[in-house]
C-alpha positions, 0 to 999 in steps of 0.5 A: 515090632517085637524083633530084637537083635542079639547083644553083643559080648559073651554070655556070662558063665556060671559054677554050675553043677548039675550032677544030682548024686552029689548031694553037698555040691549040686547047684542046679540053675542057682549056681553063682557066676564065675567072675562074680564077687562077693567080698566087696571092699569100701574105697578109702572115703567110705571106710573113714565114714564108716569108722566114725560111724563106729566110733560114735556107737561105741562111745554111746553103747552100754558095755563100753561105758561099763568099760570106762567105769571099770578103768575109773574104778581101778584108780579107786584109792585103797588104804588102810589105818591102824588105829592101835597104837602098836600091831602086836603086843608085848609078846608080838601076838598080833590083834587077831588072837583072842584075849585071854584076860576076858572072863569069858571062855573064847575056844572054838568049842565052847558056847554057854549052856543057857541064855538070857534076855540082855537087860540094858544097852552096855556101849555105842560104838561110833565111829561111820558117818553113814548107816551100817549095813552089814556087821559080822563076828570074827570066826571063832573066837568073836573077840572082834567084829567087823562093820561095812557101810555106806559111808563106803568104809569097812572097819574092824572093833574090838568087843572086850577091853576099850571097845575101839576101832582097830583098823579102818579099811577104804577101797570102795567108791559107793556104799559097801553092802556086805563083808564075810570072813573066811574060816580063819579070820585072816582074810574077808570079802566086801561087795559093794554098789561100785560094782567090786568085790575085793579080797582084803588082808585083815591084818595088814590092811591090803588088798589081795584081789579084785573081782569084777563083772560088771554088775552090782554084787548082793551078797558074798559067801565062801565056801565053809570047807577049809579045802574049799575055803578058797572059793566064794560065791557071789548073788549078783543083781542080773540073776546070777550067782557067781563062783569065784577062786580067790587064788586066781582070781577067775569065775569057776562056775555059773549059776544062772536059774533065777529071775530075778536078783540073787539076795542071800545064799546059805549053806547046808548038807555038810556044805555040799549043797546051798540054797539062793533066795532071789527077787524073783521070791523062789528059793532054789536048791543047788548042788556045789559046781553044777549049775542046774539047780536041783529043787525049786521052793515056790508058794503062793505065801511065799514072798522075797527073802532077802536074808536067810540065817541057819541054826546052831544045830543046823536043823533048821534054816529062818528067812526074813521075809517082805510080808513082816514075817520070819518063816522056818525051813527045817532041814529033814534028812538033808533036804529043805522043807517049807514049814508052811504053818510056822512063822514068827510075827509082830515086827515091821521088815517089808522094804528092808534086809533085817538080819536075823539071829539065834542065840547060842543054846537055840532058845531065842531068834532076833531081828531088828525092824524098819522103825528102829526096834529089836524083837526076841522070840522064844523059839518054841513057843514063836511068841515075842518075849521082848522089844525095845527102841535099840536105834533111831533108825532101821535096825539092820542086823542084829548078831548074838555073841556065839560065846555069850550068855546075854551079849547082843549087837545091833547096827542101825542106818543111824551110823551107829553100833550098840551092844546089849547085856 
């Protein structure tokens, strides 16, 4: 009942190799036939099934639709306007020289002896269709300042003699969320929620290089070295903070600690380190180029800073925190320490990046608020010695002229800038 016969045909072969001092090669009883095979080719049919296959997964899949935006996004039109009659003056100085006929003293090295509270609004500045985000003095001299909003448009004012626009840059499809200048003026950044960071020609209005990842950038800072000042780092909303070289064009370095999105970044320690403030409400410490980070600030107080500001004489660094506070860091031999029990309070910021200020001679901090309003502090005392409805909307930012006694500029998400003195 349980004979068999034998098949016919010759048993098949394997590679075997049962030498046990041959470590890499021994095989034993597992080794695979002589004539198997193991690449196996799809007939015709199948392969054509199996490219549609892959076709519909990439159409459906995320980085090629991010690969389809970057291409539009390439056809965004980029142009600019000059609103000045002429480019240069009658002695062919070009608009980014200071004024000399201002009554106020414009060198680098001069800043007033003592401040004071401004006392009336001197003049509104319209001119966005959208709410500003973003407004930063020209380097310097801060004869100039320059406006980004979400009307997409980034446009430069002047602040002495006929308070107008003088040129109107466009090169961005959504809403720009910050700009920043480098040392000279000569060139600055603008992020945007279009997923681009672009290099623009301050004067000429063109556009010097474009930068992209993909991700939306939150903020954009260069390097404040003059040798470094080619170089700029980017907070971007997956986590990362990114570093550019503007001569290339290329990323140098990553930084890639945090856990949640980067919101601001500032330099200190003689620019030879900077601290993030991240989503995730840490600060972390980083040293320039290396991407571990060197110190983690994380309290229970501690909520997510969106904006932070250094002072004047750099020993002290303020965050506008998301619990309506501002809180202080003092930097004590090069380090950044949390001062825990001091904070200045009484404005209404959770929810909204409200950019803070100092005033030149250090007396004073500012900040606008969700409702509209901007508050002065008294830096010793930590006690609000004024407010007032500067907009009808939230108030941004809030700058203090680096050359002025009493000169203040708001920009409020009402479309409109107003200076106060």
């Amino acid at each position: 009942l349980f004979d068999s016969k034998k098949t016919g045909g010759e048993k098949r072969k394997r590679q075997a190799n049962f030498d046990p001092s041959d470590v890499e090669g021994y095989t034993g009883p597992w080794a695979k036939y002589c004539d198997e095979k193991t690449i196996a080719k799809p007939d015709p049919e199948l392969q054509k099934e199996m490219d549609e296959i892959v076709r519909k997964r990439q159409a459906n899949s995320r980085r090629f639709k991010r690969k389809q935006q970057q291409q539009q996004g390439d056809n965004a039109e980029e142009s600019s306007v000059l609103h000045l009659k002429e480019a240069q003056d009658y002695q062919g100085r070009s608009f980014l020289v200071p004024p000399a006929f201002t009554g106020v003293n414009l060198r680098a090295d001069a800043t007033p002896e003592k401040c004071f509270i401004p006392k009336k609004q001197i003049h509104v500045y319209k001119g966005h269709t959208k709410g500003v985000n973003c407004i930063q003095w020209f380097p310097k001299s801060a004869h100039l300042f320059l406006s980004c909003s979400m009307d997409t448009k980034i446009k430069l004012w002047e602040v002495y003699g006929k308070h107008q626009v003088v040129r109107t840059y466009s090169g961005h499809k959504l809403p720009v969320r910050e700009v920043a200048f480098n040392n000279e003026g000569t060139e600055f950044l603008s992020a945007s929620f279009d997923r681009y960071i672009k290099l623009w020609d301050t004067e000429t209005g063109q556009v010097k290089q474009r930068f992209h990842t993909g991700h939306i950038p939150f903020c954009v800072k260069f390097h404040p070295d003059d040798d470094k000042n080619h170089m700029f780092l980017s907070g971007m909303q997956n986590k990362k903070i990114v570093q550019w070289d503007t001569r290339t064009g290329e990323i140098v370095q990553e930084y890639d600690r945090h856990l949640g999105a980067v919101n601001s970044i500032t330099f200190f320690d003689k620019n030879r380190r900077f601290a993030s403030t991240s989503d995730d409400k840490s600060i972390r410490i980083w040293e320039w180029e290396i991407p571990v980070d060197t110190k983690l600030i994380q309290n229970v107080g501690l909520h997510s800073i969106p904006t932070m500001n250094k002072s004047p004489n750099e020993k002290w660094v303020v965050g506008q925190s998301m619990d309506n506070r501002i809180v202080l860091f003092q930097l004590i031999d090069d380090k950044l320490r949390f001062a825990k029990k001091k904070a200045f309070r009484g404005h209404n910021s959770a929810g909204y990046a409200c950019v803070t200020d100092f005033s030149p001679d250090m007396s004073y901090l500012i900040s606008g608020d969700a409702d509209g309003k901007l508050f002065i502090w008294d830096w010793r005392t930590h006690k609000i010695v004024a407010r007032w409805k500067a907009h009808d909307s939230t108030c941004i930012s809030a700058r203090w002229h680096p050359k002025e006694k009493s000169k203040i500029l708001t920009a409020g998400w009402d479309t409109v800038i107003k200076m106060w003195a």
